[in-house]
PyMOL Python script that loads the backbone (N, CA, C, O; Angstrom):
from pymol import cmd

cmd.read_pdbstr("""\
ATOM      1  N   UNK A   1      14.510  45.448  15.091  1.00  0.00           N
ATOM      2  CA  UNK A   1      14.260  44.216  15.802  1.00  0.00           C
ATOM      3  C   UNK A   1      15.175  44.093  17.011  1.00  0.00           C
ATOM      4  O   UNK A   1      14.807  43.606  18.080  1.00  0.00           O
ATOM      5  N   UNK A   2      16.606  44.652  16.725  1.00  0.00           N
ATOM      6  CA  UNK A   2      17.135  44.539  17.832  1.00  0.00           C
ATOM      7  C   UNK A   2      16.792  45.146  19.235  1.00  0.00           C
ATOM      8  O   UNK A   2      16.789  44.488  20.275  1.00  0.00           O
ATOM      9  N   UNK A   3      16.560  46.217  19.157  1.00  0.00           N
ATOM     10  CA  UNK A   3      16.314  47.155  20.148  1.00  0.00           C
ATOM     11  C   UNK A   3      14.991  46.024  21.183  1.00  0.00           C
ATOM     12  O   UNK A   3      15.158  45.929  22.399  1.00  0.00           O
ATOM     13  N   UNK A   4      14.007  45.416  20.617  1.00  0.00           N
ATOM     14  CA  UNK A   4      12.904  45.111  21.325  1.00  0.00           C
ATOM     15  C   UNK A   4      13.139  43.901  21.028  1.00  0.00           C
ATOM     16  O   UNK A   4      12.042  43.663  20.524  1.00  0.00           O
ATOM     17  N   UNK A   5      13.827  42.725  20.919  1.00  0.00           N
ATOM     18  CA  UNK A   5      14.770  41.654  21.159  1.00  0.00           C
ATOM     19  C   UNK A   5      15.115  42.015  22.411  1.00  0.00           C
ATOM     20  O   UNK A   5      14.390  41.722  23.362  1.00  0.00           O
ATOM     21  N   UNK A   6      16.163  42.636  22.548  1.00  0.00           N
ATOM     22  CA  UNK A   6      16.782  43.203  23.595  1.00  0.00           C
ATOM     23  C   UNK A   6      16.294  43.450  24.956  1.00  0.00           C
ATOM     24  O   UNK A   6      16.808  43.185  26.043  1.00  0.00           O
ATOM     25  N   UNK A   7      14.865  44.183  24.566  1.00  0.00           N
ATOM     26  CA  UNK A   7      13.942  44.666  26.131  1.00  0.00           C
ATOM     27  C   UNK A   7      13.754  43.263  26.815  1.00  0.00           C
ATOM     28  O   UNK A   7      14.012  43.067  28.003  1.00  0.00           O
ATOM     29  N   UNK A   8      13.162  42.071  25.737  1.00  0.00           N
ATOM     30  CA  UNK A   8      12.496  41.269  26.188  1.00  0.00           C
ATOM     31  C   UNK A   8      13.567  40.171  26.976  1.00  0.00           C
ATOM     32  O   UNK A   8      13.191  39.389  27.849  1.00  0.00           O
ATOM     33  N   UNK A   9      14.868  40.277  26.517  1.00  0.00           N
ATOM     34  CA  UNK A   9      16.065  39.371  26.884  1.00  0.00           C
ATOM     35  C   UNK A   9      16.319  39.933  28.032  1.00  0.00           C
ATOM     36  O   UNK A   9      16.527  39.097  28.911  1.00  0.00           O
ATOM     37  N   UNK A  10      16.426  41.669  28.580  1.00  0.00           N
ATOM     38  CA  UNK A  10      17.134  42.535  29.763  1.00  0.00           C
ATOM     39  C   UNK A  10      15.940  41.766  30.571  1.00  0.00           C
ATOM     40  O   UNK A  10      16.204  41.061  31.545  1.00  0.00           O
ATOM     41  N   UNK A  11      14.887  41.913  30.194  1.00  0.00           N
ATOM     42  CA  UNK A  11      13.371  41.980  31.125  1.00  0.00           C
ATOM     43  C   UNK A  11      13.574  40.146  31.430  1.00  0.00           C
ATOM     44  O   UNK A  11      12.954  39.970  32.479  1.00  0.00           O
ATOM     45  N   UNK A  12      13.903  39.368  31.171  1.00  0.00           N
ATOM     46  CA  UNK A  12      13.864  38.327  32.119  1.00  0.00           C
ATOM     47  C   UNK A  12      13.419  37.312  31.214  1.00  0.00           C
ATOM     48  O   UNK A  12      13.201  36.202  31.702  1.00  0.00           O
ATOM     49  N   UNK A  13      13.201  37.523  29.699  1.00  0.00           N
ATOM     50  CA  UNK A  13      12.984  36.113  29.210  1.00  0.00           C
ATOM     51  C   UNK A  13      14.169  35.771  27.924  1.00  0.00           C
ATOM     52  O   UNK A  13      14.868  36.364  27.104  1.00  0.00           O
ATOM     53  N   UNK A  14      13.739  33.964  28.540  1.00  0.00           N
ATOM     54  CA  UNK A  14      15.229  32.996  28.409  1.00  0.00           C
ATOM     55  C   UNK A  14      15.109  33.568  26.604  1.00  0.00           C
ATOM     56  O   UNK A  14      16.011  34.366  26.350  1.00  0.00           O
ATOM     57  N   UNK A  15      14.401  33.350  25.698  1.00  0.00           N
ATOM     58  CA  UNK A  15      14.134  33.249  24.323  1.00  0.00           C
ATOM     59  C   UNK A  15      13.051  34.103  23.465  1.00  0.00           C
ATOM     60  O   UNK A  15      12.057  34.432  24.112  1.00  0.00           O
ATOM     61  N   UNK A  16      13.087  34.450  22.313  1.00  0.00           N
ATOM     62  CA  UNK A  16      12.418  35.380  21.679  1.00  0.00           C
ATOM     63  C   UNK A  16      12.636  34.747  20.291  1.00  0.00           C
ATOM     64  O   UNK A  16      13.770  34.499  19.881  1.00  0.00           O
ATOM     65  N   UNK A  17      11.106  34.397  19.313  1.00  0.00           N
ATOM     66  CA  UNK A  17      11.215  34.162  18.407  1.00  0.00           C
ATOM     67  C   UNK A  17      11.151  35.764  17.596  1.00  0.00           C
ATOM     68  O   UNK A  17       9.941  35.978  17.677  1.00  0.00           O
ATOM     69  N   UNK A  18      11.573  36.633  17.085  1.00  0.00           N
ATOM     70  CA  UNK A  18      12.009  37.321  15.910  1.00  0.00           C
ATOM     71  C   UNK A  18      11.557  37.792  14.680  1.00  0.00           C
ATOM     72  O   UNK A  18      12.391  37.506  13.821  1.00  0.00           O
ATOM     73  N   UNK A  19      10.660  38.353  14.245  1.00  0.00           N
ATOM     74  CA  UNK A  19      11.002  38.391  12.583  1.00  0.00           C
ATOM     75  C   UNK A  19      11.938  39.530  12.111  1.00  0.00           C
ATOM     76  O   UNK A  19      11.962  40.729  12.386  1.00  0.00           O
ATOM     77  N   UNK A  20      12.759  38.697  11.248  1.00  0.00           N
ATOM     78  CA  UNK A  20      13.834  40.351  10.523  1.00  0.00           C
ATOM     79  C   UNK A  20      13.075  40.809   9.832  1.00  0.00           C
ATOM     80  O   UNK A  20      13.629  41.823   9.408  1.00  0.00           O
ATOM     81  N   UNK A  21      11.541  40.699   9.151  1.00  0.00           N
ATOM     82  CA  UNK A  21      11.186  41.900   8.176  1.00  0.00           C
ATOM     83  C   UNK A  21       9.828  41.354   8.385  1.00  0.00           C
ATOM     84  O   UNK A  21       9.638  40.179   8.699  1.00  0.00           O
ATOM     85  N   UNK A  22       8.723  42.374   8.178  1.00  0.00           N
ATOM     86  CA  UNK A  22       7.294  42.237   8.418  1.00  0.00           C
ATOM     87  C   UNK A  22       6.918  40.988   7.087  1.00  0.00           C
ATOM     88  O   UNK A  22       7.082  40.948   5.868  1.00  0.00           O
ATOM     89  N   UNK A  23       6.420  40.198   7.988  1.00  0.00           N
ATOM     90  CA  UNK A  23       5.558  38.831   7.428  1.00  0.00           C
ATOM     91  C   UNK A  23       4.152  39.084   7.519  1.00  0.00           C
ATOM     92  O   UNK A  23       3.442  39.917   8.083  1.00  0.00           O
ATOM     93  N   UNK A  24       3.994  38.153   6.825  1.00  0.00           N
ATOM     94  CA  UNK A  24       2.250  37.627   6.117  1.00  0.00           C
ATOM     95  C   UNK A  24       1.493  37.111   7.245  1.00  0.00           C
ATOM     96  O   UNK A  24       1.794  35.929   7.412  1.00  0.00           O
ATOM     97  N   UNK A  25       0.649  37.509   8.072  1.00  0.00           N
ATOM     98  CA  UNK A  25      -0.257  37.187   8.503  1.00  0.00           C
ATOM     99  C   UNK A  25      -0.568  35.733   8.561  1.00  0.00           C
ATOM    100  O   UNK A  25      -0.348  35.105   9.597  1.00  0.00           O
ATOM    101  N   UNK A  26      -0.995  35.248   7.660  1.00  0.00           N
ATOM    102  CA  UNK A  26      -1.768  34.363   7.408  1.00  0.00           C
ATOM    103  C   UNK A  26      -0.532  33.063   7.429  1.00  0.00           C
ATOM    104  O   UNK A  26      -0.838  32.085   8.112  1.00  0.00           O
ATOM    105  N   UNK A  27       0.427  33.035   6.924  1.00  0.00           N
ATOM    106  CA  UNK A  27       1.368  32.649   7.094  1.00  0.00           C
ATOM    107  C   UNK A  27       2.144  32.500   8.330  1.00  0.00           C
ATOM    108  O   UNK A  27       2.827  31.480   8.423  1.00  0.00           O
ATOM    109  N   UNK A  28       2.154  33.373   9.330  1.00  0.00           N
ATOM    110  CA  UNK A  28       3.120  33.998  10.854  1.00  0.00           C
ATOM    111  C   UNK A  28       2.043  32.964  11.297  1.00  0.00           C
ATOM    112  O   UNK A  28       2.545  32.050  11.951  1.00  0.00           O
ATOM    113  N   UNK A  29       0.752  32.864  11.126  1.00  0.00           N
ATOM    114  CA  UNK A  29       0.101  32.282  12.067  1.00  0.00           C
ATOM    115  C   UNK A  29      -0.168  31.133  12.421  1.00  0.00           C
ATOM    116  O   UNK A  29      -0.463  30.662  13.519  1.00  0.00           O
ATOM    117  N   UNK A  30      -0.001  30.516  11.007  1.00  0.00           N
ATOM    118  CA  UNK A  30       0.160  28.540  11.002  1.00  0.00           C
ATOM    119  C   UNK A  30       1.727  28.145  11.605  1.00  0.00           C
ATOM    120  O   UNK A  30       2.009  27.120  12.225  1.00  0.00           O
ATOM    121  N   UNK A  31       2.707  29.328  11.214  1.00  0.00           N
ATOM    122  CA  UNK A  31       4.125  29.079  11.737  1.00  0.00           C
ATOM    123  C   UNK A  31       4.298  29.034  13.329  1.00  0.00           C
ATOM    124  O   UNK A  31       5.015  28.363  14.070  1.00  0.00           O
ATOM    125  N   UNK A  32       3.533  29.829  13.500  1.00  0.00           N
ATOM    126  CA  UNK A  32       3.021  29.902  15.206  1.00  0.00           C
ATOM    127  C   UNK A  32       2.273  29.027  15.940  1.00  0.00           C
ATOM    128  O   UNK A  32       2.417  28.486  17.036  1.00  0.00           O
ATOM    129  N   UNK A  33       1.267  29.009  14.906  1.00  0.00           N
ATOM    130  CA  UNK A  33       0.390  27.597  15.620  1.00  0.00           C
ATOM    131  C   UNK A  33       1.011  26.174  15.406  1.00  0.00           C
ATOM    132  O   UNK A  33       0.555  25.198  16.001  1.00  0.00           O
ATOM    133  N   UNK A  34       1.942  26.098  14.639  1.00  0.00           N
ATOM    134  CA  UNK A  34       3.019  24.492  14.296  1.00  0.00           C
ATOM    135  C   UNK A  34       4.010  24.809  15.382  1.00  0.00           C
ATOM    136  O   UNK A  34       4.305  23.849  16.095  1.00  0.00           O
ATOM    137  N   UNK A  35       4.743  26.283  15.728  1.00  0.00           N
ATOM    138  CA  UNK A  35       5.381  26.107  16.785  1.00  0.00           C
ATOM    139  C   UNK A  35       4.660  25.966  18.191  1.00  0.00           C
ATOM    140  O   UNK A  35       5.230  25.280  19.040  1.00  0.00           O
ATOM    141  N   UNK A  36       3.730  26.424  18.428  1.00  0.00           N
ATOM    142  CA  UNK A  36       3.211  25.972  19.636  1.00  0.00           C
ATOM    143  C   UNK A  36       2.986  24.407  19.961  1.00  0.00           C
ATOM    144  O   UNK A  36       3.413  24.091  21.071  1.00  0.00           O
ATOM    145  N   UNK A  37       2.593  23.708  19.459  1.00  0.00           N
ATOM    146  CA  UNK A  37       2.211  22.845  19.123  1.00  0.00           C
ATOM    147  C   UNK A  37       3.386  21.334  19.240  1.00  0.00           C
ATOM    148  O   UNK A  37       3.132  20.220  19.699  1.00  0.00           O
ATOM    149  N   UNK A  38       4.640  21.840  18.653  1.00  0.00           N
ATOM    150  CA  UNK A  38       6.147  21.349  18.866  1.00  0.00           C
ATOM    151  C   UNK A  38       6.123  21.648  20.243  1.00  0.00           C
ATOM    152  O   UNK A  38       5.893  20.715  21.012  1.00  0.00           O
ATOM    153  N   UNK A  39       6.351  22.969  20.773  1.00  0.00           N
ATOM    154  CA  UNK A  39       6.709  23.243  22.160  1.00  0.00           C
ATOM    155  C   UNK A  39       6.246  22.418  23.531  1.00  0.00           C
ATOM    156  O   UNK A  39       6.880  22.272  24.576  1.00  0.00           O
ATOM    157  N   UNK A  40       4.618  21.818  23.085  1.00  0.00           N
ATOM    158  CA  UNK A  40       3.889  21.734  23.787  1.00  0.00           C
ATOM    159  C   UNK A  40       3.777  19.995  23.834  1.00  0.00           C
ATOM    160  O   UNK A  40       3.201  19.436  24.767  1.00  0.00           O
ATOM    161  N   UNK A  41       4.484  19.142  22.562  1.00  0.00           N
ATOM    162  CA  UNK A  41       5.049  18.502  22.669  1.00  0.00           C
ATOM    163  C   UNK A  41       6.361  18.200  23.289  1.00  0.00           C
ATOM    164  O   UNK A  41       6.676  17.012  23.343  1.00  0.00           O
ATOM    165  N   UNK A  42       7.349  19.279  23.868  1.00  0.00           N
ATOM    166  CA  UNK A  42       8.233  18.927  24.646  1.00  0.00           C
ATOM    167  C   UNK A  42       9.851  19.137  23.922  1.00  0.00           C
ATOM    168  O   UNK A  42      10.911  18.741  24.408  1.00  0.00           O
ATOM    169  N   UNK A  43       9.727  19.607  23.103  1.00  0.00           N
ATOM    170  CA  UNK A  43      10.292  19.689  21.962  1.00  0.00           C
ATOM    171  C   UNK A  43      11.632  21.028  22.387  1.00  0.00           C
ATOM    172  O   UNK A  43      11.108  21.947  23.017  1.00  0.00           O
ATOM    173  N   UNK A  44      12.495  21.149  22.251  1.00  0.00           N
ATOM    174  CA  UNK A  44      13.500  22.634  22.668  1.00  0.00           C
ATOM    175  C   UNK A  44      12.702  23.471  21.533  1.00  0.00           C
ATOM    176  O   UNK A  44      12.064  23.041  20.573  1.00  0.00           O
ATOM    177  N   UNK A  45      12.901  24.582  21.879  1.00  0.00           N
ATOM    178  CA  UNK A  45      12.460  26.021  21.484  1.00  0.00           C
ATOM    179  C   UNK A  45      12.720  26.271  19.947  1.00  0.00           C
ATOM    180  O   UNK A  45      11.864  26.674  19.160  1.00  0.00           O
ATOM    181  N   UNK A  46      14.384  25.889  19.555  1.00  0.00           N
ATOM    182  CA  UNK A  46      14.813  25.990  18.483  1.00  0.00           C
ATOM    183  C   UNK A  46      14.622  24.867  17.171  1.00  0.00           C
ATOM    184  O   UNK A  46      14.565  25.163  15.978  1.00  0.00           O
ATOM    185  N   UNK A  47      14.544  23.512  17.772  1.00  0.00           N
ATOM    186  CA  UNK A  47      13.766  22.542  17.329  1.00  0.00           C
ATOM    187  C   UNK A  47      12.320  22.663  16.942  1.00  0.00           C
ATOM    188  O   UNK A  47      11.768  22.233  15.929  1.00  0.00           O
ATOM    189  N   UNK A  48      11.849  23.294  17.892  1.00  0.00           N
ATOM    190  CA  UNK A  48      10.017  23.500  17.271  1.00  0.00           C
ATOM    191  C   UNK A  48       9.773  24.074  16.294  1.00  0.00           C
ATOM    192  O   UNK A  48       8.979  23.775  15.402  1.00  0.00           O
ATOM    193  N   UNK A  49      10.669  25.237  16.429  1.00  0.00           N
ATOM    194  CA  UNK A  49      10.742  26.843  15.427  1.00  0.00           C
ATOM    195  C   UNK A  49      10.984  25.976  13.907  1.00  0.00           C
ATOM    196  O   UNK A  49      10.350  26.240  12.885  1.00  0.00           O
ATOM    197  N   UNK A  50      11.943  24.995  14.005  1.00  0.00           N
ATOM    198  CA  UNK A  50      12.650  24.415  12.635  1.00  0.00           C
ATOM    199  C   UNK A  50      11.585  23.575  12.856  1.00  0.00           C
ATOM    200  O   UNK A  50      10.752  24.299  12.310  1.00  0.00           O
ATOM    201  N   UNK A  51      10.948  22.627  13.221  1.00  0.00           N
ATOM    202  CA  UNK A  51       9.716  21.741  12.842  1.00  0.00           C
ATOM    203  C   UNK A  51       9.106  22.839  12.432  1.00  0.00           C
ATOM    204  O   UNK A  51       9.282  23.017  11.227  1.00  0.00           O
ATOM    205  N   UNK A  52       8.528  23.563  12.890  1.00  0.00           N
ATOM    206  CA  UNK A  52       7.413  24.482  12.260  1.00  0.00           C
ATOM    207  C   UNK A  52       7.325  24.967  10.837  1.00  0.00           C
ATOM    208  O   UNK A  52       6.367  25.108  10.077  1.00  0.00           O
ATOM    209  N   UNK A  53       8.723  25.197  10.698  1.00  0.00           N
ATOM    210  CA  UNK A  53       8.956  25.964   9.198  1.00  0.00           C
ATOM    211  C   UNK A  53       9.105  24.684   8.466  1.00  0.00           C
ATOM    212  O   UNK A  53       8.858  24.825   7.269  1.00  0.00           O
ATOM    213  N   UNK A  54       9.410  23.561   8.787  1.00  0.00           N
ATOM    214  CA  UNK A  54       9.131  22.178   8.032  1.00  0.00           C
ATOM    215  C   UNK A  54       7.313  22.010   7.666  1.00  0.00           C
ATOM    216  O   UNK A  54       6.749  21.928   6.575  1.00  0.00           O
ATOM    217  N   UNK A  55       6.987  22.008   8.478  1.00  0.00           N
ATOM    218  CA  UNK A  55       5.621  21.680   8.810  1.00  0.00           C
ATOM    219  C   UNK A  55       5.047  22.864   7.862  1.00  0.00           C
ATOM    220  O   UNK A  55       3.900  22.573   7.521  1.00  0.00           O
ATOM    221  N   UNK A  56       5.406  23.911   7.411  1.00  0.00           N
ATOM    222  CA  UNK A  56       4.693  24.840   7.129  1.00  0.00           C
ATOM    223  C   UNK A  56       5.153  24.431   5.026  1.00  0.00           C
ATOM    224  O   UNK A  56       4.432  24.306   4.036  1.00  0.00           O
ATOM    225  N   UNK A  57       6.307  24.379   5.191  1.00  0.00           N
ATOM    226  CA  UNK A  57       6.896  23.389   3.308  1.00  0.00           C
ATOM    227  C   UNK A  57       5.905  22.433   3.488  1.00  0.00           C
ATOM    228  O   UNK A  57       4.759  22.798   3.225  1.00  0.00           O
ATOM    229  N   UNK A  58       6.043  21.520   3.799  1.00  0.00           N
ATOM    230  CA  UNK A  58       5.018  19.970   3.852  1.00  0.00           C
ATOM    231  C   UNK A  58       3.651  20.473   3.544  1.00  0.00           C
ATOM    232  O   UNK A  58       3.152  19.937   2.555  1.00  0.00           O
ATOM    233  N   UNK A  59       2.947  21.335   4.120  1.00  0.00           N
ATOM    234  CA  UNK A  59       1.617  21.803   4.103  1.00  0.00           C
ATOM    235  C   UNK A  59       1.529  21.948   2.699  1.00  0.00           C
ATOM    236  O   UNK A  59       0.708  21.360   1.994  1.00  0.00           O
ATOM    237  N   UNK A  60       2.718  23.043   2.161  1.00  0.00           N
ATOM    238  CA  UNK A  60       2.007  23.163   0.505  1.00  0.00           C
ATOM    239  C   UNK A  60       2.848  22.754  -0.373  1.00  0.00           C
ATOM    240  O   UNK A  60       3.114  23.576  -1.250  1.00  0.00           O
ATOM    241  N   UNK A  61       3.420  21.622  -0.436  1.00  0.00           N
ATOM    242  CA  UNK A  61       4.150  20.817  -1.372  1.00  0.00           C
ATOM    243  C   UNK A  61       6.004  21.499  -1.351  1.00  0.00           C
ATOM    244  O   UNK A  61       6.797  21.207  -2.246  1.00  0.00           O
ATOM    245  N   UNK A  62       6.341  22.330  -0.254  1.00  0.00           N
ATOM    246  CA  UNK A  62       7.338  23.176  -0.534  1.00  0.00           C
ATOM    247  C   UNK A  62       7.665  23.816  -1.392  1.00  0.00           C
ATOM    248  O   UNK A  62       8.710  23.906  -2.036  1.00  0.00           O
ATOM    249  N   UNK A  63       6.478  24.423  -1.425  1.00  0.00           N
ATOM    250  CA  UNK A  63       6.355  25.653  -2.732  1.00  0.00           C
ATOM    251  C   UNK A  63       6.264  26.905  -1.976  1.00  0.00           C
ATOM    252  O   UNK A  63       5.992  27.930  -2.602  1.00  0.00           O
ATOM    253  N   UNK A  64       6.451  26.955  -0.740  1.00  0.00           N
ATOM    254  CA  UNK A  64       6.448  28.471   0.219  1.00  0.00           C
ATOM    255  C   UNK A  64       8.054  29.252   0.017  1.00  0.00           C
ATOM    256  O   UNK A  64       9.169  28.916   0.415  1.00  0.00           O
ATOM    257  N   UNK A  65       7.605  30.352  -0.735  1.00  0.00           N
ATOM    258  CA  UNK A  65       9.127  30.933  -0.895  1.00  0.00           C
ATOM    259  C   UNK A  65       9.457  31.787   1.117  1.00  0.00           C
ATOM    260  O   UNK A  65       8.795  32.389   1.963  1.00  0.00           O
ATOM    261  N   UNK A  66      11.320  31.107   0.879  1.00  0.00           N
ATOM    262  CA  UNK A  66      11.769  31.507   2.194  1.00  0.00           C
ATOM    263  C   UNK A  66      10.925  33.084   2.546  1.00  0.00           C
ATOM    264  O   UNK A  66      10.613  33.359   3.705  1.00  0.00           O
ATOM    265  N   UNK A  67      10.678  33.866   1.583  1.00  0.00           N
ATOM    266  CA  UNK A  67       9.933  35.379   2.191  1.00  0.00           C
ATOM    267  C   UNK A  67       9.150  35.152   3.889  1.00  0.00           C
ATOM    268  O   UNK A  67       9.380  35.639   4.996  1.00  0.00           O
ATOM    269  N   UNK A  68       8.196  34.202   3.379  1.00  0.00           N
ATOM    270  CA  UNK A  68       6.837  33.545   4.071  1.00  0.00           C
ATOM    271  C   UNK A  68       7.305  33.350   5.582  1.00  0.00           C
ATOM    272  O   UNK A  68       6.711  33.675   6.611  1.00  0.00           O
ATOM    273  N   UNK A  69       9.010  32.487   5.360  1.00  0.00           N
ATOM    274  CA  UNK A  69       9.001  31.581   6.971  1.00  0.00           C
ATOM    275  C   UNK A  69      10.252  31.742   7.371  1.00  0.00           C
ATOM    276  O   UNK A  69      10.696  31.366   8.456  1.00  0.00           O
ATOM    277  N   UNK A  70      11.060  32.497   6.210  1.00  0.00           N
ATOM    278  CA  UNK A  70      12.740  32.592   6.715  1.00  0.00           C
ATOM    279  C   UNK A  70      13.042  33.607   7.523  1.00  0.00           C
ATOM    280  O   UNK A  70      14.068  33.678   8.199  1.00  0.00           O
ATOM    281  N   UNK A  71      11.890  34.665   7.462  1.00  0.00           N
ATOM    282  CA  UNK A  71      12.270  35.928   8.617  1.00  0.00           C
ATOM    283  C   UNK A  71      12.370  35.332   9.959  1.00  0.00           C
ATOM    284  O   UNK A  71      12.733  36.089  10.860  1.00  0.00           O
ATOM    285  N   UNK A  72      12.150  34.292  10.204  1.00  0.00           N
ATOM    286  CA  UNK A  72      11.713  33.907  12.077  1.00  0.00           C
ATOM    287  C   UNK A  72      13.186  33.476  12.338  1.00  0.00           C
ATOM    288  O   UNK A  72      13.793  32.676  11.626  1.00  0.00           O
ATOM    289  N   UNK A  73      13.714  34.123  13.487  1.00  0.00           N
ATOM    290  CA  UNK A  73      14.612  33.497  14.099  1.00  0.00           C
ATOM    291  C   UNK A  73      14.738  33.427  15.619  1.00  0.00           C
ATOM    292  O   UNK A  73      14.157  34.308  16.253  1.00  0.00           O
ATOM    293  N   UNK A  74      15.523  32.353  16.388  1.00  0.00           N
ATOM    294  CA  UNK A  74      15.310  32.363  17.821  1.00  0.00           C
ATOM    295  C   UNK A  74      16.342  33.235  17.969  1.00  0.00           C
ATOM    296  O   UNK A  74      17.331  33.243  17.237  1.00  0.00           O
ATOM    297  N   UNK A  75      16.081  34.261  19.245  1.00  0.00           N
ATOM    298  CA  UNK A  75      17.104  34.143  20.059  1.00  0.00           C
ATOM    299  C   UNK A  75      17.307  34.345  21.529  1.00  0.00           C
ATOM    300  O   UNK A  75      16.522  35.067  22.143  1.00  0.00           O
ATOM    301  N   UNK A  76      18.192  33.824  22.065  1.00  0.00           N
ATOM    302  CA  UNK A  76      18.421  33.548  23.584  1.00  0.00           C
ATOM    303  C   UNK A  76      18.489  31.983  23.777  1.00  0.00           C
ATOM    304  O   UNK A  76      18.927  31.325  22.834  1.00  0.00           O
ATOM    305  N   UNK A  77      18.236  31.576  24.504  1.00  0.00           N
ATOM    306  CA  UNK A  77      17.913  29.862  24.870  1.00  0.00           C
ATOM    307  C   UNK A  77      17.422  29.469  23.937  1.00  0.00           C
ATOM    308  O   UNK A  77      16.397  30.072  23.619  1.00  0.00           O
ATOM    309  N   UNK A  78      17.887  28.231  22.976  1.00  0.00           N
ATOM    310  CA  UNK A  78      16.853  27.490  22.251  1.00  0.00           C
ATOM    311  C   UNK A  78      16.467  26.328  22.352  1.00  0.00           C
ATOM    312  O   UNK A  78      15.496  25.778  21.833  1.00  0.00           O
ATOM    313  N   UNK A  79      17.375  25.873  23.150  1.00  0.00           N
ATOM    314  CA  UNK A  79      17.926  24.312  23.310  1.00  0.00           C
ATOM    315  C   UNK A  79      17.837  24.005  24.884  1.00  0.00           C
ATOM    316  O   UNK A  79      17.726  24.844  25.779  1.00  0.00           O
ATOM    317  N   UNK A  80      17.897  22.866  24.990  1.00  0.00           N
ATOM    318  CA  UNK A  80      17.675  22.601  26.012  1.00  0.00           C
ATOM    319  C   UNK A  80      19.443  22.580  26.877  1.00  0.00           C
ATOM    320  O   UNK A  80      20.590  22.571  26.432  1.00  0.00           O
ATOM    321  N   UNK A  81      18.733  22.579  28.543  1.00  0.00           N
ATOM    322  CA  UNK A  81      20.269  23.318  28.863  1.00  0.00           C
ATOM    323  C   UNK A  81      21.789  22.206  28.883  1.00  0.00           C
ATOM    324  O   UNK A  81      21.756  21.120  29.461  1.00  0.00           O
ATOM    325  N   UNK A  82      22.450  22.478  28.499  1.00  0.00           N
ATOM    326  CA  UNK A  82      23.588  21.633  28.925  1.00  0.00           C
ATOM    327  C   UNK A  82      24.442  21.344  29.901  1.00  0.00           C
ATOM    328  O   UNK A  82      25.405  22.103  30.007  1.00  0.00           O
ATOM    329  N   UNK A  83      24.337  20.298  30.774  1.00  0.00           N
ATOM    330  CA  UNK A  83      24.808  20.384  32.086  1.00  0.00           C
ATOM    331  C   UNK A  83      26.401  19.765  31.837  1.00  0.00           C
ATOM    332  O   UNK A  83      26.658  18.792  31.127  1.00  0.00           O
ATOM    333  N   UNK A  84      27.372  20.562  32.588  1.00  0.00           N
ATOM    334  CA  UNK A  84      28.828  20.359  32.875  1.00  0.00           C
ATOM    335  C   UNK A  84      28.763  19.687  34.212  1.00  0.00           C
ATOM    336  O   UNK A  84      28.133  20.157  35.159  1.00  0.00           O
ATOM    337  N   UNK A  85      29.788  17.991  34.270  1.00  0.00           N
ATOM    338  CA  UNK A  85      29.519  17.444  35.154  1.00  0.00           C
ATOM    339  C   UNK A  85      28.745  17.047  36.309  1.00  0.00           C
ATOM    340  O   UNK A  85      28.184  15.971  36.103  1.00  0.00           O
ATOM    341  N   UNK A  86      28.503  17.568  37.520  1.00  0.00           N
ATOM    342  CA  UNK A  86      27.196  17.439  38.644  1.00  0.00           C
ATOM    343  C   UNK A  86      26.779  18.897  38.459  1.00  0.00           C
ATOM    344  O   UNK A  86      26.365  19.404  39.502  1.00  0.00           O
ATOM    345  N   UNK A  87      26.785  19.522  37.620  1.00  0.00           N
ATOM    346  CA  UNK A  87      26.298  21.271  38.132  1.00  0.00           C
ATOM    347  C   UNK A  87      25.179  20.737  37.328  1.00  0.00           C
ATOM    348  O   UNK A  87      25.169  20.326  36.168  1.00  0.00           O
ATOM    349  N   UNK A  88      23.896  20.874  38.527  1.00  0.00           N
ATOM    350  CA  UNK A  88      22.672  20.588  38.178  1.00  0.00           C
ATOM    351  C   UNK A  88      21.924  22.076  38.560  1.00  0.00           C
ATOM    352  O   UNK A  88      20.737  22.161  38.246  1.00  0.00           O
ATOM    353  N   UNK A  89      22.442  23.028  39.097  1.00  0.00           N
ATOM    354  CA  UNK A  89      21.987  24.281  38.932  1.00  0.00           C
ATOM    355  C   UNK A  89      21.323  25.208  37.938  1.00  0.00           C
ATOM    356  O   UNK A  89      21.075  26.373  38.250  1.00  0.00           O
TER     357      UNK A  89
END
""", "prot")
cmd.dss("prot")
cmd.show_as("cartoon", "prot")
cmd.util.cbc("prot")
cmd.orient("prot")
């Protein structure tokens, strides 16, 4: 994962959601479609990702073992940026 984490961070983008070990289909895809969905509400990157995996417990009574939704992780930017005094740059 690291290696192609990596390409996508050198190559110019702020964030990369992750899986550490091959996931379920069927599962990756409601986690995806709940994170889009957060994002698109306005939501920071890392916030959506954690709504999503909420959203994805809630769906089936939180009976989804971590296998299903714990591989996803952000990394790079997740949050929205933090500005130090006038540096609005």
């Amino acid at each position: 994962m690291t290696n192609l984490v990596e390409a996508f961070l050198v190559s110019g983008a702020r964030a990369v959601v992750a899986s550490l070990w091959s996931a379920d289909d069927t599962y990756t895809g409601t986690l995806m479609e709940r994170f889009y969905i957060h994002i698109a509400e306005g939501q920071p990157k890392a916030t959506a990702l954690r709504h999503a995996k909420l959203d994805l417990l809630a769906r089936d009574g939180g009976h989804v073992p971590p296998y299903y939704w714990g591989a996803f992780v952000m990394v790079g930017e997740g949050g929205p940026r933090f500005l130090w005094g006038n540096d609005e740059s």
